[in-house]
N, C-alpha and C positions, 0 to 999 in steps of 0.2 A: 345672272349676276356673276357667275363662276366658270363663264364660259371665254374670258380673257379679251372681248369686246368693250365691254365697258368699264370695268375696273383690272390694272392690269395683274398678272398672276402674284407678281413680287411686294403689291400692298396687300392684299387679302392676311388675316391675322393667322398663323403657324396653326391656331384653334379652327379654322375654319379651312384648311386648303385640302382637306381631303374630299370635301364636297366636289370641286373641281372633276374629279375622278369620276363622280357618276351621272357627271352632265352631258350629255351628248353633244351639246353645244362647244364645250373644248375642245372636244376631238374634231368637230367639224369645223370649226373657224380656224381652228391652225391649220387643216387641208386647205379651207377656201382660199385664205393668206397664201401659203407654198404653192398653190397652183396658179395662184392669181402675177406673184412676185418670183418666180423663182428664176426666169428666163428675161428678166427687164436689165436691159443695159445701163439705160439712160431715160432719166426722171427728166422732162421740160418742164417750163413753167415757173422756177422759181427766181427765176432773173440771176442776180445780182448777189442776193440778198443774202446774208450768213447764219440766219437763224439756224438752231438746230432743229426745228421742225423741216426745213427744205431738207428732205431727203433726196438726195441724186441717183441710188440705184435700186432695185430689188432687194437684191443682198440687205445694203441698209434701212429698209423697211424693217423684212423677215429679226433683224439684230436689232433694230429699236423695240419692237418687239417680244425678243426676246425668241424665235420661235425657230426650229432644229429643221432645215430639208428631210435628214436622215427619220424624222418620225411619218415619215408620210404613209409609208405601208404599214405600221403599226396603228397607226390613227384608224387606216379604213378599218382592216381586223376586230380593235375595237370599238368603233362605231357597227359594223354587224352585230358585234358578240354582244352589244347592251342590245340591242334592236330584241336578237330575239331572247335574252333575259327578259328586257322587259312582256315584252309578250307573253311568254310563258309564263311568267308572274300575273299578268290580269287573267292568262287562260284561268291559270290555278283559285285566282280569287272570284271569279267567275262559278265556276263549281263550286265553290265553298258558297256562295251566295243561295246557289241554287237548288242547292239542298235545304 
C-alpha cells in the first residue's frame, strides 16, 4: 500500500508516511518508473484530447507522479541495504528459534 503504486505518496496520512521507508516496494517502483519513463520523448495515442490524464512525455509521467531521476542510485543502494537487513534479521530470528 506504501509503495506509491496504488495510493499516491502525498495522500498517505503525515502518521503513516514513515512506513513508506521500509517497503521495498517504494524504492523499487520509483526505479521501475525512472527506468521505464525517463528516456520517452513522445507519449502516442491520446489523440486530440486534453484531459489531464493524456500524458505526452516521460518527463510528465515521472512529475505526475511526483517521482525524482536524481533518486535512482540511491533507490538501488537502498533496496540492497533493506535486502540484506532483512535477511539478517530472519538469519537472527532464526537462531533465536532454534535454540
Amino acid at each position: 500500500m506504501f509503495g506509491g503504486f496504488f495510493v499516491s505518496n502525498n495522500t498517505i496520512p503525515d502518521s503513516l508516511k514513515w512506513l513508506r521507508y521500509i517497503s521495498w516496494f517504494n524504492f523499487g517502483f520509483e526505479n521501475f518508473m525512472i527506468n521505464q519513463w525517463r528516456n520517452v520523448d513522445k507519449i502516442t495515442g491520446c489523440g486530440e484530447t486534453t484531459s489531464k490524464h493524456c500524458l505526452q512525455s516521460g518527463q510528465e509521467v515521472l512529475n505526475f507522479y511526483q517521482l525524482d531521476e536524481d533518486n535512482f542510485k540511491r533507490n538501488f543502494w537502498l533496496l540492497a541495504g533493506l535486502c540484506m537487513i532483512y535477511r539478517l534479521m530472519a538469519y537472527i530470528f532464526l537462531l533465536r528459534k532454534a535454540r
